[in-house]
C-alpha positions in Angstrom: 79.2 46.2 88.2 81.7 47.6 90.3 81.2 50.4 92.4 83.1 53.5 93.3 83.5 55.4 96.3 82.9 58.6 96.8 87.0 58.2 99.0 87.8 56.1 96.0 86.4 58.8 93.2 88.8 61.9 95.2 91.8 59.8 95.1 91.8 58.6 91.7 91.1 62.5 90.6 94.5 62.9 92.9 96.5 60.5 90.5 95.4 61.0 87.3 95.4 65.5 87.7 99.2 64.5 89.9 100.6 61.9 87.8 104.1 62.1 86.6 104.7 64.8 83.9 105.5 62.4 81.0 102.1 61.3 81.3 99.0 63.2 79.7 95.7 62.7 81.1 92.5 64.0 79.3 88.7 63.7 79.6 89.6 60.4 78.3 91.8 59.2 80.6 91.1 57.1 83.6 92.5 54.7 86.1 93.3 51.0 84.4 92.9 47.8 86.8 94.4 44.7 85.1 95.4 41.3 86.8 99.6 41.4 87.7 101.0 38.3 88.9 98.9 37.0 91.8 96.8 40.4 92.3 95.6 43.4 91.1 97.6 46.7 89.4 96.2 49.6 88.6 97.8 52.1 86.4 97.2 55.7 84.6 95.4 55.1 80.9 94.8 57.4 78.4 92.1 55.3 77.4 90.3 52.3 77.5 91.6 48.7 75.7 89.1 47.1 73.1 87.9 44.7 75.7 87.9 46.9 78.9 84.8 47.3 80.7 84.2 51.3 81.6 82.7 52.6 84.5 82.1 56.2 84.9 81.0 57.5 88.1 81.6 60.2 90.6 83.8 62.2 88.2 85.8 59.5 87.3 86.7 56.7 84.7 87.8 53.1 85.6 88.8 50.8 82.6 88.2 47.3 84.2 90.1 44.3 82.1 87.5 41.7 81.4 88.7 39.4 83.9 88.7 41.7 86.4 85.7 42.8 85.3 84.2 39.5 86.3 85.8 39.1 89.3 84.5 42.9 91.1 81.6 43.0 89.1 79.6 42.9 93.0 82.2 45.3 94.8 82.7 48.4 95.9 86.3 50.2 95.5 87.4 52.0 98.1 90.3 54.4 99.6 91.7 54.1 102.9 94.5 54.8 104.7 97.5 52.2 104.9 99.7 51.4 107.7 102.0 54.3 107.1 99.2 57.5 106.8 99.3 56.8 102.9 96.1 57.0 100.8 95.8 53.2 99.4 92.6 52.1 97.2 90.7 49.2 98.5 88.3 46.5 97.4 85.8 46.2 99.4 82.3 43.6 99.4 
């Protein structure tokens, strides 16, 4: 199962308390990571998809789609800072 960082767990917090106003977040809510194209997107969710894998921990919720699911079931995700100072999540082995 994938794991989350303690870095990971604050910035997720960050987004989903500093998302954009026409977006309500609840107890419910957490971060959504879904395949897009040839990577990885994740997005705000209100709540989980009938076949999302859920992993609370740290705080947090993550709402892995099952194909993603199967592909970081043995990583850890992770924040870091990019190139330009900005806080960037990170999959990590």
């Amino acid at each position: 199962m994938l794991t989350i960082s303690e870095n990971a767990a604050e910035v997720i917090k960050l987004v989903l308390i500093g998302g954009d106003d026409t977006t309500e977040t609840s107890e419910a809510s957490g971060l959504r990571i879904a395949p897009a194209g040839d990577g990885l997107q994740a997005s705000v969710a209100t709540e989980p998809q009938a076949d999302d894998q859920v992993i609370e921990e740290s705080g947090v919720r993550v709402f892995l789609e099952a194909q993603v699911a199967e592909v970081l079931g043995d990583k850890t995700l992770d924040a870091e800072r990019d190139d330009n100072g900005e806080l960037a999540l990170a999959i990590r082995d």
